[in-house]
N, C-alpha and C positions, 0 to 999 in steps of 0.2 A: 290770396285772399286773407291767409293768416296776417299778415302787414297792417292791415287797416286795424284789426286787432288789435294787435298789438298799440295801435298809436291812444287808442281807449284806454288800456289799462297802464302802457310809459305815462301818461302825465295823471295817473291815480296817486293822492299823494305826493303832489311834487309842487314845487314850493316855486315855481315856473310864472305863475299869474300874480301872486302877492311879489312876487322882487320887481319884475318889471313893473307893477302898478306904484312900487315906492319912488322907484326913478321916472317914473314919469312916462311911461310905456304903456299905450293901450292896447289891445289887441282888437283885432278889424280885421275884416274881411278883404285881406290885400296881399296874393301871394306875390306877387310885385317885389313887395317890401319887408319880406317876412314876417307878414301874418299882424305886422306891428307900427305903433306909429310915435313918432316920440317929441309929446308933446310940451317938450321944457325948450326944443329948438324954436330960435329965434321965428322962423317961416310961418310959426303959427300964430306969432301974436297979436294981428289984426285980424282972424278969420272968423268969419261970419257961419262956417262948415260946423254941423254935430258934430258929436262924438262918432257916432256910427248912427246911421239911417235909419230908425225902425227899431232898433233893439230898445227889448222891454223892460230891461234893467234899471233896479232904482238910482243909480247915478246918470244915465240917460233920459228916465223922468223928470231929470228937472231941468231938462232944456238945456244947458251950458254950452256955450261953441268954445269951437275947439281954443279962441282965442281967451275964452276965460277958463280955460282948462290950465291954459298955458301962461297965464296971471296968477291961477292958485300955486303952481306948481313951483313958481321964481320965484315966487315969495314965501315957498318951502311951509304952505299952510298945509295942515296934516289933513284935512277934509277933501282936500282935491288928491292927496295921495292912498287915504279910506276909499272914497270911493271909489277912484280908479281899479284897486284893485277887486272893488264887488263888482265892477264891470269886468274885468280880468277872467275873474272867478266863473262868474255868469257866461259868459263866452265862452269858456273853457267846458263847461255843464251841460250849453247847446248842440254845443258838437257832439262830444261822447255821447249824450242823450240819441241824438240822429244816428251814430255809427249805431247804436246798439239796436234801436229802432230796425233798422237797415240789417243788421245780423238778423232780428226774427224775422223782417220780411224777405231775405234772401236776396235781397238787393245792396248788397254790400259793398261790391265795386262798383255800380252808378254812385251812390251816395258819398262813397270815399275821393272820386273823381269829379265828380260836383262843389265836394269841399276844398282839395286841390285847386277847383278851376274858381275858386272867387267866392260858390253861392252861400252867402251870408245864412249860418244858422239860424 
């Protein structure tokens, strides 16, 4: 139980969401792929795909597929690497928020094994 814990408070402070958002790294709901999707690779630059599905974040607000994510990013414009990482950030805030949630309702291993198994904060 202490584990899921712990995964709340290792990425307090950690500078994990702003580095991968500078290279080009978004985080997503993809244990698959490590949690990550890296959108300077060539595979993305005609896709029609969001960024992540429903996340409420303001660089997800403004519509962008992943193919003009992956247009800002090659052309090394600093707006697509900002806000990357406020999505980074924000994703990172959803989860912890849920574990902790999850610690007062005592439901801490569904909600840690939910997050494991894919279910988008």
């Amino acid at each position: 139980m202490l584990r899921g814990v712990e995964l709340g408070i290792d990425t307090f402070d950690c500078a994990m969401p702003t580095r991968l958002g500078r290279h080009g790294m978004a985080l997503v709901p993809d244990p698959e792929k490590r949690w990550r999707v890296d959108l300077a690779k060539a595979r993305w630059r005609m896709s029609s795909e969001p960024l992540m599905e429903g996340c409420p974040c303001a660089a997800c607000a403004q519509g962008w597929t992943r193919g003009y994510w992956h247009y800002l990013l090659r052309n090394r414009e600093l707006t697509g690497q900002r806000l990357l990482t406020l999505h980074n950030l924000a994703f990172v805030q959803r989860v912890v928020a849920r574990l902790r949630d999850a610690i007062g309702g005592g439901t801490l291993q569904s909600a840690a094994a939910a997050i494991r198994g894919g279910d988008a904060p």
